[in-house]
C-alpha positions in Angstrom: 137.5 113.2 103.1 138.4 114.6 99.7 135.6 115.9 97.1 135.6 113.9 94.2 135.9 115.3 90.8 132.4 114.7 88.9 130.1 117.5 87.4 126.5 117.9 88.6 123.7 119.9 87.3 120.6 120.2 89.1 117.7 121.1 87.3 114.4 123.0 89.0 111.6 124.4 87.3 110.6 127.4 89.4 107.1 127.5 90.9 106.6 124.5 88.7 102.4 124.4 88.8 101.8 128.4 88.6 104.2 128.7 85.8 101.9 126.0 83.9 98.9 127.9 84.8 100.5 131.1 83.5 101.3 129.9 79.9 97.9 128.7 80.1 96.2 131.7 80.8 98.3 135.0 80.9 96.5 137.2 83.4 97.8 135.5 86.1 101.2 136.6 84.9 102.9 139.3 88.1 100.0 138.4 90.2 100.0 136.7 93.6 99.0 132.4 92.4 97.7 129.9 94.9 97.1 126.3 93.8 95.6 124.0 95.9 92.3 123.0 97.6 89.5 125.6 97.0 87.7 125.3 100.1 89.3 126.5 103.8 89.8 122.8 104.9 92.3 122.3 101.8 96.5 123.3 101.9 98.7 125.3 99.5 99.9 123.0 97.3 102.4 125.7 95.7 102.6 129.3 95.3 104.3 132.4 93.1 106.8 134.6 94.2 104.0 137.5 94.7 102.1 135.1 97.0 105.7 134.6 99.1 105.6 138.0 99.4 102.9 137.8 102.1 104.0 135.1 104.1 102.4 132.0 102.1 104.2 129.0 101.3 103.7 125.0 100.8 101.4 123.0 103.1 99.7 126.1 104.7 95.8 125.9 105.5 94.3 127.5 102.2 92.1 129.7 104.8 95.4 131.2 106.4 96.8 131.8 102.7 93.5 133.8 101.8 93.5 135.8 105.1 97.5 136.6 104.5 96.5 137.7 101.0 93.1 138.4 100.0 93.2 139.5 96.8 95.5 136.4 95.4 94.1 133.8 93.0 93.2 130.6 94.0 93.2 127.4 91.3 92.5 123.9 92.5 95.7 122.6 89.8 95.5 119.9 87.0 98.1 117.6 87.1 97.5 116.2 83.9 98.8 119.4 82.6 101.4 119.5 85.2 102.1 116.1 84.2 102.6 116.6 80.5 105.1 120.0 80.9 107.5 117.9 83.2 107.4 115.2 80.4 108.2 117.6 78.1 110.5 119.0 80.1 112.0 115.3 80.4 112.4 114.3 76.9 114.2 117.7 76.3 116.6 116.5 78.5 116.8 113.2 77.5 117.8 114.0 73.7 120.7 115.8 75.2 122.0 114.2 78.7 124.9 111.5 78.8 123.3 110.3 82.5 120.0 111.7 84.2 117.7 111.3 87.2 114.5 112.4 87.3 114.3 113.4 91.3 111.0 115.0 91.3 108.0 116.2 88.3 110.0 119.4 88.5 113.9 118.7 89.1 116.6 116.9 87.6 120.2 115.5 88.1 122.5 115.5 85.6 126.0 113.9 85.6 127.7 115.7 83.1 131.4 114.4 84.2 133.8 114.8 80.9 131.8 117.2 79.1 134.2 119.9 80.2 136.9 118.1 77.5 134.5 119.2 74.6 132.4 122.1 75.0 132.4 123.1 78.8 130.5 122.4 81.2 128.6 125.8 82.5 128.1 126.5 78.4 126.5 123.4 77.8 124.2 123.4 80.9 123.4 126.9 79.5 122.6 125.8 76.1 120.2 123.2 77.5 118.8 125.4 80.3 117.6 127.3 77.1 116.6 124.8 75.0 114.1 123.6 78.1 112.8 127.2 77.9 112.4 127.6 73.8 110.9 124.0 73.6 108.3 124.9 77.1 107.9 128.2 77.8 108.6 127.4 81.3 111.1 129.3 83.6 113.8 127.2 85.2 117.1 127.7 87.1 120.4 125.5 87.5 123.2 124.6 90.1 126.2 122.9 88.5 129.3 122.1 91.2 130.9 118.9 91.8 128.0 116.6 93.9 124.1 116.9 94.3 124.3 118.5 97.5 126.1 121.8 96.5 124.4 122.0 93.1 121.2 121.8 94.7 121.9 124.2 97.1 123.0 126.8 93.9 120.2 126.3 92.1 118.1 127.1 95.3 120.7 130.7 94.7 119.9 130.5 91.4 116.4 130.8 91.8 114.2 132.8 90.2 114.7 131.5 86.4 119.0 132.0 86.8 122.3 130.1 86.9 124.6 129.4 89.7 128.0 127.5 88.9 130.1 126.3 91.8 133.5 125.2 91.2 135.6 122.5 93.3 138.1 125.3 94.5 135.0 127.4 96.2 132.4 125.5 97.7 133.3 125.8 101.4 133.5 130.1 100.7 129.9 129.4 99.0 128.4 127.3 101.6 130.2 128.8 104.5 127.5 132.0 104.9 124.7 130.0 104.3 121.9 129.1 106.4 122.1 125.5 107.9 118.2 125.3 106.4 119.8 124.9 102.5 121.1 121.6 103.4 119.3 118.7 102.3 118.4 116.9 104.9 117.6 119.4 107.7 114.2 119.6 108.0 112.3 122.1 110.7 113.3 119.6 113.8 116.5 119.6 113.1 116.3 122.9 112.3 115.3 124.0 115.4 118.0 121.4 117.4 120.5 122.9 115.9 119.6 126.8 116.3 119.2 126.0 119.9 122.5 124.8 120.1 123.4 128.0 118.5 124.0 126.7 115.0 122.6 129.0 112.2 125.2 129.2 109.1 126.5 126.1 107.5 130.3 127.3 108.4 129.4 127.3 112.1 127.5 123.6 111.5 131.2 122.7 109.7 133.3 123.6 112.6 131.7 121.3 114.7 133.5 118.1 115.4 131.5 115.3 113.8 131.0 113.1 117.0 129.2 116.2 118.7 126.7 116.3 115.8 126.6 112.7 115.4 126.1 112.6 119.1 123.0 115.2 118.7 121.1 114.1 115.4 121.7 110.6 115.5 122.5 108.2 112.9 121.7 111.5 110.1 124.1 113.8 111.9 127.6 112.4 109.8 125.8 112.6 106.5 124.5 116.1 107.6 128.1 117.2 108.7 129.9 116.1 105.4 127.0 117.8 103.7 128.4 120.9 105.1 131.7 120.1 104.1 130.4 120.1 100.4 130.7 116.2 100.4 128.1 114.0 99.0 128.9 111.1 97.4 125.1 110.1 96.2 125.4 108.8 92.5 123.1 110.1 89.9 120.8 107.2 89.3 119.7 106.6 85.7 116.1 107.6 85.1 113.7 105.2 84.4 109.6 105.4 84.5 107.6 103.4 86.5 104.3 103.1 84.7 102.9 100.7 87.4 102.7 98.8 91.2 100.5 96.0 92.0 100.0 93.7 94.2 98.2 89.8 93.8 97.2 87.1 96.0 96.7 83.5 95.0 94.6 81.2 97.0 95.8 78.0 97.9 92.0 77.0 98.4 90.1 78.7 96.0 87.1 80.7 98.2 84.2 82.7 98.2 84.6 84.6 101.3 83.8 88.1 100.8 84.5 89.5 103.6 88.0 88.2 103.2 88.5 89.4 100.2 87.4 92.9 101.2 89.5 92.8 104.4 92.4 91.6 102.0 91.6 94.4 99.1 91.9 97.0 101.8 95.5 95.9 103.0 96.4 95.4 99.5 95.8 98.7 98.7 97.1 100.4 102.1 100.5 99.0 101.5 100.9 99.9 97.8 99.3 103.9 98.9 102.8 103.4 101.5 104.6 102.6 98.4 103.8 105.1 96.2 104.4 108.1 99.1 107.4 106.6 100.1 108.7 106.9 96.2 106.7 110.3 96.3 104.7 109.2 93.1 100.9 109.6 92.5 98.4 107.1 90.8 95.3 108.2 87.9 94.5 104.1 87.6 93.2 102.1 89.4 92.3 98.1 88.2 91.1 95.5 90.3 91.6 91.8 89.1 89.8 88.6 89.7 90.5 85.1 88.4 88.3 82.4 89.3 88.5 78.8 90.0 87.9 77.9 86.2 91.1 80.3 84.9 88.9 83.0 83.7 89.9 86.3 84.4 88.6 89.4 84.6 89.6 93.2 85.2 88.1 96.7 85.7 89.5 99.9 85.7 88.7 103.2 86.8 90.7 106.6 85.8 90.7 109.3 88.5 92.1 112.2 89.8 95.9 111.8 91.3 96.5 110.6 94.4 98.1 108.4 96.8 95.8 108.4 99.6 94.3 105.3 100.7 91.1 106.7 101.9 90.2 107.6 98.2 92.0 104.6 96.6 90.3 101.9 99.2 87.1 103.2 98.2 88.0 103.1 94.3 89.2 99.1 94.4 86.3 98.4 96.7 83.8 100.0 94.2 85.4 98.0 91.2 86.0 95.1 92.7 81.8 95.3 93.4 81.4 95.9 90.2 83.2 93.1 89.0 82.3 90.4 91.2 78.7 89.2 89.4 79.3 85.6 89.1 79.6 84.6 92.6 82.1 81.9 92.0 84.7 80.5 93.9 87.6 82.7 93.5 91.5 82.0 92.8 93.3 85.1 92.4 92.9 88.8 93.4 94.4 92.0 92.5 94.9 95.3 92.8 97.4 97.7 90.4 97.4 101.1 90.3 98.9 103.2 87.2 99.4 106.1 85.2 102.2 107.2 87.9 104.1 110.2 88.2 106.5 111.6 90.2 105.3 114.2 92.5 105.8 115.3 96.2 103.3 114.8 98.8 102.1 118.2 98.6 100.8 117.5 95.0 97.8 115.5 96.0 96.3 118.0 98.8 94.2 119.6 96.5 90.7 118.6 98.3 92.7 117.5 101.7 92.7 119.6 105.0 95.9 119.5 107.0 94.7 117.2 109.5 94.4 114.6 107.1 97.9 115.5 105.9 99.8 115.1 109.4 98.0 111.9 109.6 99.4 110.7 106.9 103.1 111.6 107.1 102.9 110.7 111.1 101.7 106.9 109.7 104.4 106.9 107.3 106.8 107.4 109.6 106.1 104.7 111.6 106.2 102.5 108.9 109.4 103.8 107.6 110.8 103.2 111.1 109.2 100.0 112.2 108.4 98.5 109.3 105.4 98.8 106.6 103.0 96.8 108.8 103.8 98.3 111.5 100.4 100.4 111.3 97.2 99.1 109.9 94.0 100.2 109.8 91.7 97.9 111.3 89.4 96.7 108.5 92.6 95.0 106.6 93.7 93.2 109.7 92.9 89.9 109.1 94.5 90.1 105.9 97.4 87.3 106.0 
């Protein structure tokens, strides 16, 4: 397999949520930041370099961060703000880019393929690299090489606040001393299968033959192996922003059974929360909508911290849809959207969540993801058709 011939640049603001706090507030800057829950049952949402220092990192119980470093400061995060730097960050990016995917609130791809012709690629992605800076005041690094994979893995080099260009002719020598951890893809299981197999450096993973690690990691293990072979053939997918999901059911007998409509509120809601953390996108609104037997309809809406949890969001649509429901008339339609979306990882949202809630969570999705989304239901939506 050959490596095709297309320019990359990935984009990744570094330490995307304590570089908002610092231009906020200054004093924070060169000391160690935590953002996430305040209280011991919350997680480390994201940390600074100082923090790293001592051991922290993402997804850690906010009491073992304080315990590793006492003297660090703590800050629940705002995404609004967060939200409105990586839309800056966006529309820089936009006025400039021939073709861009948004992959995260905090990265970018950019197919830049033919720019070469004109200006050059590594001096253009420089140029914009510091237009993003002049225009945010936020520090960010870039990987440009021939596919996502290897650009990724340079601006991961890159990083803190640099540039890392990879050209066709040496990515194996690049990728060769690396750990087998800078692959995308290779999480902390696989990880760990592979180390025990003796497999630390990507140039060890690459000498492998392919059936062996097919054989091993299943049906992941050929798109891990080319991975190490610098070949990716993923396609930058043009960016476009969701504003909103919802979901609606239409009665063929209009009804006034509320305890069906609760029942079917709740697995509404449960299967668009799937939705959103599969996508790895986080809801502000939430609107509940009722049409009754006559036409007339009605909505309510509710703004509220991000989130894609259902615990919080079943409790928001059961709330409105209480509020809403005066007339006691037979019903013919019900709702549920949720809005004001961004993209965000699942760590953005476990602010006020303890890690137990967390693994629940991801284990649940996983099921899904394997089995199917109703694979896994929580009880009071059950009935739900």
């Amino acid at each position: 397999m050959q490596i095709l011939d297309r320019t990359i640049l990935h984009m990744d603001l570094d330490t995307f949520f304590v570089s908002v706090e610092r231009l906020l507030n200054s004093s924070l800057r060169d000391k160690p930041v935590i953002i996430g829950g305040l209280s011991d049952r919350g997680v480390v949402a994201s940390c600074s370099y100082e923090a790293r220092r001592f051991g922290i990192h993402s997804a850690m119980p906010m009491k073992m961060a304080r315990n590793l470093c006492r003297e660090a400061v703590v800050i629940r995060g705002d995404m609004d703000s967060y939200s409105k730097y990586s839309r800056m960050v966006t529309d820089v990016i936009a006025e400039k880019a021939p073709l861009y995917e948004k992959a995260s609130i905090d990265e970018h791809y950019l197919d830049i393929t033919g720019i070469d012709r004109y200006w050059g690629a590594l001096k253009w992605s420089h140029e914009l690299r510091q237009n993003i800076i002049g225009e945010t005041g936020l520090p960010i690094s870039f990987g440009l090489s021939v596919n996502k994979t290897v650009s990724k893995i340079a601006t991961g080099e890159a990083k803190p606040n640099g540039e890392k260009y990879v050209v066709k002719e040496y990515v194996q020598p690049f990728l060769n001393p690396l750990s087998i951890r800078k692959i995308p893809m290779v999480g902390d299981k696989t990880y760990r299968l592979l180390r025990s197999m003796g497999v630390s450096t990507i140039q060890t993973l690459s000498s492998v033959p392919v059936e062996m690690v097919q054989s091993v990691l299943g049906k992941n293990g050929l798109e891990i192996w080319k991975r190490a072979h610098g070949i990716d053939f993923t396609p930058v997918v043009p960016y476009s922003e969701e504003k909103s999901i919802s979901k609606e059911k239409t009665f063929e007998t209009d009804t006034i059974d509320v305890a069906m409509l609760d029942k079917l509120l709740i697995s509404m809601t449960e299967k668009l929360c799937f939705n959103l953390r599969k996508h790895e996108k986080l809801t502000s609104v939430v609107t509940v909508k009722i049409r009754y037997a006559n036409y007339d309809t009605h909505t309510l809406q509710k703004k509220i911290e991000y989130t894609s949890f259902d615990h919080v969001l079943i409790g928001t649509v059961r709330e409105l849809f209480k509020r809403l429901y005066e007339r006691r008339m037979l019903i013919r339609l019900i709702g549920v959207k949720l809005g004001g979306l961004v993209h965000g990882v699942q760590q953005l949202n476990l602010f006020d969540n303890n890690e137990k809630q967390v693994r629940l969570y991801l284990s649940m999705d996983k099921i899904r993801l394997h089995y199917g989304p109703g694979a896994i239901r929580r009880a009071s939506g059950v009935l739900a058709k």
